[in-house]
C-alpha positions as CSV (number, residue, x, y, z in Angstrom):
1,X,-114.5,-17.4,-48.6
2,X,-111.5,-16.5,-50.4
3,X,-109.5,-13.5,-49.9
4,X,-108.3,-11.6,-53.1
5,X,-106.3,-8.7,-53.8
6,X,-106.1,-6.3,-56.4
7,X,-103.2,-4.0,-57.3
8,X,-104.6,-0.4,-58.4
9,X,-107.9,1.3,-58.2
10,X,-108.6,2.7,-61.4
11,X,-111.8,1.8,-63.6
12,X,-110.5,-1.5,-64.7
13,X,-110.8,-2.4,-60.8
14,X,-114.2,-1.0,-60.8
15,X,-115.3,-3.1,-63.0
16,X,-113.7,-5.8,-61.6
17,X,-115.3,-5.2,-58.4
18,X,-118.5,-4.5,-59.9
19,X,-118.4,-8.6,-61.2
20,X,-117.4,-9.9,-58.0
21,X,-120.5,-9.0,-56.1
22,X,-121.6,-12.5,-57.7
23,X,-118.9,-14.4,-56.2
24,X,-118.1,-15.9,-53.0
25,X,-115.0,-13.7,-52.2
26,X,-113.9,-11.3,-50.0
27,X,-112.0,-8.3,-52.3
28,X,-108.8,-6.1,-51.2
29,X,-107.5,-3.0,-53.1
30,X,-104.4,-0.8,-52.7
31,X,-104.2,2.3,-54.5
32,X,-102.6,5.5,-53.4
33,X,-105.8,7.5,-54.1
34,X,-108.7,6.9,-51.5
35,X,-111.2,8.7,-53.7
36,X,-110.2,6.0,-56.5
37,X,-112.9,4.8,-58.8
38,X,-112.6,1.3,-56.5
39,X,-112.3,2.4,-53.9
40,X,-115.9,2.1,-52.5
41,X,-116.8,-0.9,-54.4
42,X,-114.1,-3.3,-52.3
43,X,-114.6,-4.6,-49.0
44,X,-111.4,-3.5,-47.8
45,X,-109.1,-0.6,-49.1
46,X,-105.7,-0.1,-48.3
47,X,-103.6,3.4,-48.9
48,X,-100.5,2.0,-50.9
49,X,-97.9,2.5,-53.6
50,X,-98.3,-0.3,-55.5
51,X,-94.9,0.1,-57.2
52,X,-92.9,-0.5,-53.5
53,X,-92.3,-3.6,-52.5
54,X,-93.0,-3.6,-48.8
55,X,-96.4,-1.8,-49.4
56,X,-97.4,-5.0,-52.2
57,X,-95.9,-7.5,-49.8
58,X,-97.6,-6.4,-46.6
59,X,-100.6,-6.0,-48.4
60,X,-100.8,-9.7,-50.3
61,X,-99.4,-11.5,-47.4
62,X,-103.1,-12.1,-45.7
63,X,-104.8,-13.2,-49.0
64,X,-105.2,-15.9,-50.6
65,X,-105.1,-14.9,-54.8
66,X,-103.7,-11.7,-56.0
67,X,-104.1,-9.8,-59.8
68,X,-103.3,-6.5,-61.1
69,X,-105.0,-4.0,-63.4
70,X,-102.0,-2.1,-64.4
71,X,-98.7,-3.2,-65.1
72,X,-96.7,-0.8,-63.4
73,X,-96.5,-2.6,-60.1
74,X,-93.7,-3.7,-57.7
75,X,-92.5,-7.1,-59.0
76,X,-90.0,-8.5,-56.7
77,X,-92.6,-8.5,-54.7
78,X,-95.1,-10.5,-56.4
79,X,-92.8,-12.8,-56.4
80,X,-92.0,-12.8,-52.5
81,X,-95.5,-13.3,-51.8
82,X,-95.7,-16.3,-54.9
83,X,-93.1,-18.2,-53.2
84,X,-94.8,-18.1,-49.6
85,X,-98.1,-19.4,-51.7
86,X,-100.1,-16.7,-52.8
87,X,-101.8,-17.6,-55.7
88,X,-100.3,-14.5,-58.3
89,X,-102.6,-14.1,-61.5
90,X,-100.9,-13.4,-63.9
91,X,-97.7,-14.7,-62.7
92,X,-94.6,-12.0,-61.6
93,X,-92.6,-13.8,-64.6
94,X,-95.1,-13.2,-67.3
95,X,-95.7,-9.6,-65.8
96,X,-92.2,-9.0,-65.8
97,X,-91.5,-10.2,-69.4
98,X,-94.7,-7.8,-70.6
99,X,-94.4,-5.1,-68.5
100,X,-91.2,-3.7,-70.5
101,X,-91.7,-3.1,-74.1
102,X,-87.9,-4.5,-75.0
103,X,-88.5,-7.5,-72.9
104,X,-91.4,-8.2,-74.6
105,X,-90.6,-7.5,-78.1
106,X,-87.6,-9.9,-77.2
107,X,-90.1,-12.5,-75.9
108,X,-91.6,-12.3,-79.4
109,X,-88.7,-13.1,-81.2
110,X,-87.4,-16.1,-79.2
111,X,-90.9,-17.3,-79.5
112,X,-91.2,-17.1,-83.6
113,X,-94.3,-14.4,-82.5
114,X,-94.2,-12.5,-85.9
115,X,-94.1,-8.8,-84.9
116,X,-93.0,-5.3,-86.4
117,X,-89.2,-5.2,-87.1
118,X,-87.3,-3.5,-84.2
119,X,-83.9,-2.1,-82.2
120,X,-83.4,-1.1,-79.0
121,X,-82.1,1.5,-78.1
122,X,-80.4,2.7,-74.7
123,X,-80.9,6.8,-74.8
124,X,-81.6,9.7,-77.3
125,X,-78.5,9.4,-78.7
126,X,-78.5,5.9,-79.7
127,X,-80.8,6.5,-82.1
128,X,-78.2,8.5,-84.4
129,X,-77.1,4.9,-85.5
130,X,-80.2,3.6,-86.5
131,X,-81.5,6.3,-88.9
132,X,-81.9,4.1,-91.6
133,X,-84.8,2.7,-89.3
134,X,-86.8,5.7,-89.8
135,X,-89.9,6.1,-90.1
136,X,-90.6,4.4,-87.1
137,X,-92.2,4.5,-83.8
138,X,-90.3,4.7,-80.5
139,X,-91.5,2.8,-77.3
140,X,-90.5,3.7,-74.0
141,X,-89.1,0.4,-72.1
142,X,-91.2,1.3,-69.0
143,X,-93.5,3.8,-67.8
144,X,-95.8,4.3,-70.8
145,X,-99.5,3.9,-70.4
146,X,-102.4,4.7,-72.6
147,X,-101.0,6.5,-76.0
148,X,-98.0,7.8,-73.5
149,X,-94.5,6.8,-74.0
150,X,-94.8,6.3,-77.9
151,X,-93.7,8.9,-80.7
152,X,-93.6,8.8,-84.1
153,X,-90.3,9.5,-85.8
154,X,-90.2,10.0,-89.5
155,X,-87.1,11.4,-90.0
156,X,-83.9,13.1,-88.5
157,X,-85.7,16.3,-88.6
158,X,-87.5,14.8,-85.7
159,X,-84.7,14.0,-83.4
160,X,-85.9,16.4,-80.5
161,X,-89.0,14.8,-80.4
162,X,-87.4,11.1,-79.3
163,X,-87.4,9.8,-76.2
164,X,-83.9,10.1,-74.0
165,X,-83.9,6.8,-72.2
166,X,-84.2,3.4,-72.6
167,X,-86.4,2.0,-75.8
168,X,-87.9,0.1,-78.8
169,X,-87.4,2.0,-81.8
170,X,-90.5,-0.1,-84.3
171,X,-90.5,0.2,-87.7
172,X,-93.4,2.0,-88.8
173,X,-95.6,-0.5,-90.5
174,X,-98.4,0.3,-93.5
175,X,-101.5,-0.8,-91.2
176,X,-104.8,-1.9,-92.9
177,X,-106.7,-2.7,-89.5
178,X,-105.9,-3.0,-85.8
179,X,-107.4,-5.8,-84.2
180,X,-107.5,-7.0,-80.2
181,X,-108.4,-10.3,-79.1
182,X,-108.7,-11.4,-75.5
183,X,-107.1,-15.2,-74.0
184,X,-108.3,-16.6,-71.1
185,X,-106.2,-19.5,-69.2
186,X,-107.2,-21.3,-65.9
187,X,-104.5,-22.8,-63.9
188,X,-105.2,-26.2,-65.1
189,X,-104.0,-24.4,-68.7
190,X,-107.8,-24.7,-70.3
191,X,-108.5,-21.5,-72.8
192,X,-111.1,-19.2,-73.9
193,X,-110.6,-17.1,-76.9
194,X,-113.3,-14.2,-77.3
195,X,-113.9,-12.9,-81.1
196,X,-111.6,-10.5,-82.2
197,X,-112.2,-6.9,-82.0
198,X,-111.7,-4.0,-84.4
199,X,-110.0,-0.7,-83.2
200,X,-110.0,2.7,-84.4
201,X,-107.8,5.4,-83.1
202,X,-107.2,8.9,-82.2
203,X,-104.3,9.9,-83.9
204,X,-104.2,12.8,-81.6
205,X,-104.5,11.0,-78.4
206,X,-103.0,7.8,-79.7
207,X,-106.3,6.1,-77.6
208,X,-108.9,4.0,-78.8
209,X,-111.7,6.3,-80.6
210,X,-113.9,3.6,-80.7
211,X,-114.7,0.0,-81.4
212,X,-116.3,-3.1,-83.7
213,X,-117.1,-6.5,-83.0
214,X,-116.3,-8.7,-84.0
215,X,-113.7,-7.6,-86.0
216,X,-114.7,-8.1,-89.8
217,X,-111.8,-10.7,-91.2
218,X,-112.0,-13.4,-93.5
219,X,-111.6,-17.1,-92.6
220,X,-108.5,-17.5,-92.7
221,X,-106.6,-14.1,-91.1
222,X,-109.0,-14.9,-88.2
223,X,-107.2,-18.2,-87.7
224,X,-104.2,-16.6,-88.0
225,X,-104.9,-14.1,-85.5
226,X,-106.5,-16.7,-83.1
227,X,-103.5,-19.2,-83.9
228,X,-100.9,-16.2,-83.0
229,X,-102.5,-15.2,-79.9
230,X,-103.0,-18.5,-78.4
231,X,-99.2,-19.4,-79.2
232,X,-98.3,-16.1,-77.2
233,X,-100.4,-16.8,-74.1
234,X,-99.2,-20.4,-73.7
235,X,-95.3,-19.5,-74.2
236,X,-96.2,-16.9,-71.3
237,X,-97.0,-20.0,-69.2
238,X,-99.5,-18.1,-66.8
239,X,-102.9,-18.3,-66.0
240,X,-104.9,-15.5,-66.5
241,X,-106.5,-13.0,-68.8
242,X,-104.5,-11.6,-71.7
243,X,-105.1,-8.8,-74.5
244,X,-103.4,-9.3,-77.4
245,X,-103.2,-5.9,-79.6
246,X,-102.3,-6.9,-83.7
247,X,-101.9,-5.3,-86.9
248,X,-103.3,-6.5,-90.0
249,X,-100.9,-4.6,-92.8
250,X,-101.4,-4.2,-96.3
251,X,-100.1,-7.3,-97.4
252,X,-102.6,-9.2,-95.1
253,X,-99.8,-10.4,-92.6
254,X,-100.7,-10.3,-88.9
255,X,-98.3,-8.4,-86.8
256,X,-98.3,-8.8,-82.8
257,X,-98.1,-5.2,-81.4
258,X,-98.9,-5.6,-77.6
259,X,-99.2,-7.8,-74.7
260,X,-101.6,-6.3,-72.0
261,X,-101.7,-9.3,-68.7
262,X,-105.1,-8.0,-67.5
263,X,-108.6,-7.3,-68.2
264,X,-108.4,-4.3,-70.7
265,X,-109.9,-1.3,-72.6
266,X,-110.6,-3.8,-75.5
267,X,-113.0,-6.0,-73.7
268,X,-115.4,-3.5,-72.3
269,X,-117.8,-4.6,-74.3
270,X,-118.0,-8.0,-73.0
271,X,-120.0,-6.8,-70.2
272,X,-123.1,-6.8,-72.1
273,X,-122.2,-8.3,-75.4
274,X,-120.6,-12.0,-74.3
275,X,-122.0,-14.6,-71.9
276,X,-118.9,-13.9,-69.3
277,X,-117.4,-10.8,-69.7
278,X,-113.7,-10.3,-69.4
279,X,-113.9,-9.5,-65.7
280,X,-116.5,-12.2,-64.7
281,X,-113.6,-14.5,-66.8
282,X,-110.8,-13.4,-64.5
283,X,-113.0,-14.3,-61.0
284,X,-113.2,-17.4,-62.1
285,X,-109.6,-18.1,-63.3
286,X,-109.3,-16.4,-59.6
287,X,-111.1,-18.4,-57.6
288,X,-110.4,-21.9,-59.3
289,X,-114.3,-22.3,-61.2
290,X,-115.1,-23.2,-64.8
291,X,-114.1,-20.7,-67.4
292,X,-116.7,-18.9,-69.0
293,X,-118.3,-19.4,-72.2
294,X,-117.1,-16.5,-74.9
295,X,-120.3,-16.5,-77.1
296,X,-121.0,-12.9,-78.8
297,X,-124.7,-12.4,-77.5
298,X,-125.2,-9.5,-80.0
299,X,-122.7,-7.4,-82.3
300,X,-121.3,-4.7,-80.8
301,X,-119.4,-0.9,-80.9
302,X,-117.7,1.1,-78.2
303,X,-117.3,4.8,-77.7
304,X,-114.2,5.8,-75.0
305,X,-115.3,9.2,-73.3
306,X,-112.7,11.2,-73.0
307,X,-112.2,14.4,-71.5
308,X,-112.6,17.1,-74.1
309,X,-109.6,19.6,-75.2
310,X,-109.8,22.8,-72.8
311,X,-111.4,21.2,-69.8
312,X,-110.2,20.7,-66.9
313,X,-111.3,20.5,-63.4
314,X,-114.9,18.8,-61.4
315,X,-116.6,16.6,-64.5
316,X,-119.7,17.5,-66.5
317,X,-121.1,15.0,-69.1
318,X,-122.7,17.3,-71.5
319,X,-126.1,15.4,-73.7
320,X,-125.7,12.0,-71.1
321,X,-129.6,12.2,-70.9
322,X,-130.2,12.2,-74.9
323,X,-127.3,9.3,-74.6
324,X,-129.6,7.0,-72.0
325,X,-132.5,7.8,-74.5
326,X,-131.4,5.9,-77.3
327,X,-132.0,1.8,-77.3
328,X,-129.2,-0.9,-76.7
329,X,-127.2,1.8,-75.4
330,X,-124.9,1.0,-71.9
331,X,-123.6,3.9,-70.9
332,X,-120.3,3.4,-67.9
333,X,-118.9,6.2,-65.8
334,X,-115.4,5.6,-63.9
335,X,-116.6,7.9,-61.0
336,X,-113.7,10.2,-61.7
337,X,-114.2,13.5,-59.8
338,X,-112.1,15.6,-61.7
339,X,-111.8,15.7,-65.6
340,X,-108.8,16.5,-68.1
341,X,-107.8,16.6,-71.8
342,X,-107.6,13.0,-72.6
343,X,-108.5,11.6,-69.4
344,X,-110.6,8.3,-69.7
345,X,-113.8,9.1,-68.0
346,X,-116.3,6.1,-69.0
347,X,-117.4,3.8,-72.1
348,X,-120.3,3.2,-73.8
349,X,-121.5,0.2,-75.3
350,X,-124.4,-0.1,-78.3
351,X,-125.6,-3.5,-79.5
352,X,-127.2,-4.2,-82.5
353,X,-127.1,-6.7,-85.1
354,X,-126.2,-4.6,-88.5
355,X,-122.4,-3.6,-88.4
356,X,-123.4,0.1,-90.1
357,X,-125.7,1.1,-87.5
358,X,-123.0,0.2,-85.0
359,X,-120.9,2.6,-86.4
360,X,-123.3,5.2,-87.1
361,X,-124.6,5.2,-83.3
362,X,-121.0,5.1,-82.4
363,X,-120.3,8.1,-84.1
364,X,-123.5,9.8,-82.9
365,X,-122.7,9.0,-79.1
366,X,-119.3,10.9,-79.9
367,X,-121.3,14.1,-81.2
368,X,-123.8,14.0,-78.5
369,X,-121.6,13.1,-75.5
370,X,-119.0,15.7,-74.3
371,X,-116.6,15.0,-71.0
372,X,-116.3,18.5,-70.1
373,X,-116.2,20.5,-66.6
């Protein structure tokens, strides 16, 4: 029975976990949070800082395949353990080239990845010579996660609001739809593509609102998005599981936003809505078996729960019960103790075959269900 290692216990690793109960494999976690939302699910769970590389070496050392589910991990020593044969999925130099927005929009370019026009920029200051740039958005090279690290600038007016460190500075493109897609590659460089997603924002929260899919696209932007994310993965030369985050702008043209290297928000719904989900994808990319098949069972939508504005403190999910009520409704919890505004507390999933009623029960999820405390 293998031995594999993942880096982080949030609900991505929950899920993860949840999958691997119908695997021959023997699961590690290190997080730094025993009460974690993995943390229970694993057979063994190790107290760690997954961003130091003694704590990520000592803890990969004794298995046999190691992933991530967040970027923001210790690298050097991914690569340590790589070169004494741990199997690393993805591999330290694709998670080094995504995990730092300038890296990666670099990557693009040197690949001929179409993507938004952009300048780095070292500090706050920089930006004073790149005001003709405005409107744009402003990436943080590390350290953002879920809607953090990017602001909006629209003019000089804004100045304050910019970042003081190092940075993409995007320019702000006229978006008709935002679409995800998810890649899966085995080590023997076979792929699965699953059917594009549609996403909606909160342009509050800059988080996913909720979701459609598959994405509704003609013939041939589909290919185009397919074609683009396919090119991306390969040039990464890794195996593993990659979501690929695009803009569809006015004009029609497809636009690479983001590289995620792991399972992701995007491909909840796979879970109930594909024949492998994302997760049961990555188990067997991890333990050498035959990728999964990508079919769309049913249609599908996805609500984020979210902890309400004003709330803070031990969780309360206000109108679950009229939520479990309702048919071809999945309701997921993280197992997060505590709630806050904004916090990501759990998903839902509704199937369905006619793309309005997805939408409509999406919406009506979002009345009913409130993450409060």
């Amino acid at each position: 029975m293998k031995k594999v290692g993942i880096l982080g216990g949030g609900q991505l690793g929950r899920m993860l976990l949840q999958e691997a109960a119908n695997y021959p494999v023997e699961t590690w976690v290190m997080e730094n949070d025993p009460t974690c939302p993995a943390a229970h699910l694993c057979h063994h769970f190790v107290t760690g800082n997954i961003r130091s590389f003694d704590d990520v070496y000592q803890f990969g050392k004794q298995l046999d395949a190691i992933t991530i589910e967040i970027e923001s991990v210790n690298v050097d020593a991914l690569e340590q353990l790589e070169k004494e044969g741990v199997k690393v999925i993805p591999k330290p130099s694709a998670l080094r080239t995504i995990k730092n927005k300038i890296t990666q929009k670099e990557f693009y370019q040197a690949n001929g990845i179409p993507t938004a026009a952009f300048v780095t920029v070292a500090n706050k200051e920089a930006l004073k010579s790149h005001l003709e740039f405005l409107p744009a958005a402003q990436k943080l090279g590390e350290g953002g996660y879920d809607g953090k690290g990017v602001q909006l600038l629209h003019s000089f007016e804004e100045f304050e609001l910019a970042f003081d460190a190092p940075s993409v500075l995007e320019k702000k493109v006229a978006i008709e739809k935002e679409i995800a897609v998810l890649v899966a590659i085995n080590n023997k460089g076979e792929q699965a593509i699953y059917p594009p997603v549609e996403m909606v924002f909160d342009p509050n929260l800059n988080l996913l609102d909720y979701q459609i899919a598959p994405a509704d696209l003609e013939d041939k932007t589909l290919w185009r998005v397919e074609a683009i994310a396919l090119k991306l993965v390969k040039a990464l030369e890794s195996p593993g599981l990659f979501a690929i985050e695009l803009f569809i702008d006015k004009d029609g043209e497809v636009l690479v936003n983001e590289a995620a290297p792991r399972v992701h928000n995007s491909g909840h719904h796979t879970i109930e809505a594909h024949s492998s989900s994302q997760y049961d994808m990555l188990w067997r990319i991890l333990l050498d078996f035959p990728l999964g098949s990508t079919t769309a069972l049913l249609p599908s939508s996805l609500v984020n729960l979210i902890g309400e504005p004003g709330y803070s403190g031990d969780v309360n999910y206000e109108g679950l019960e009229e939520v479990l009520n309702m048919e071809d409704v999945y309701v997921h919890l993280y197992g997060k103790k505590q709630t806050k505004p904004g916090r990501k507390m759990g998903h839902v999933t509704v199937l369905g075959k006619d793309r309005h009623d997805l939408v409509r029960k999406a919406h009506q999820i979002k009345r009913i269900l409130k993450v409060k405390s």
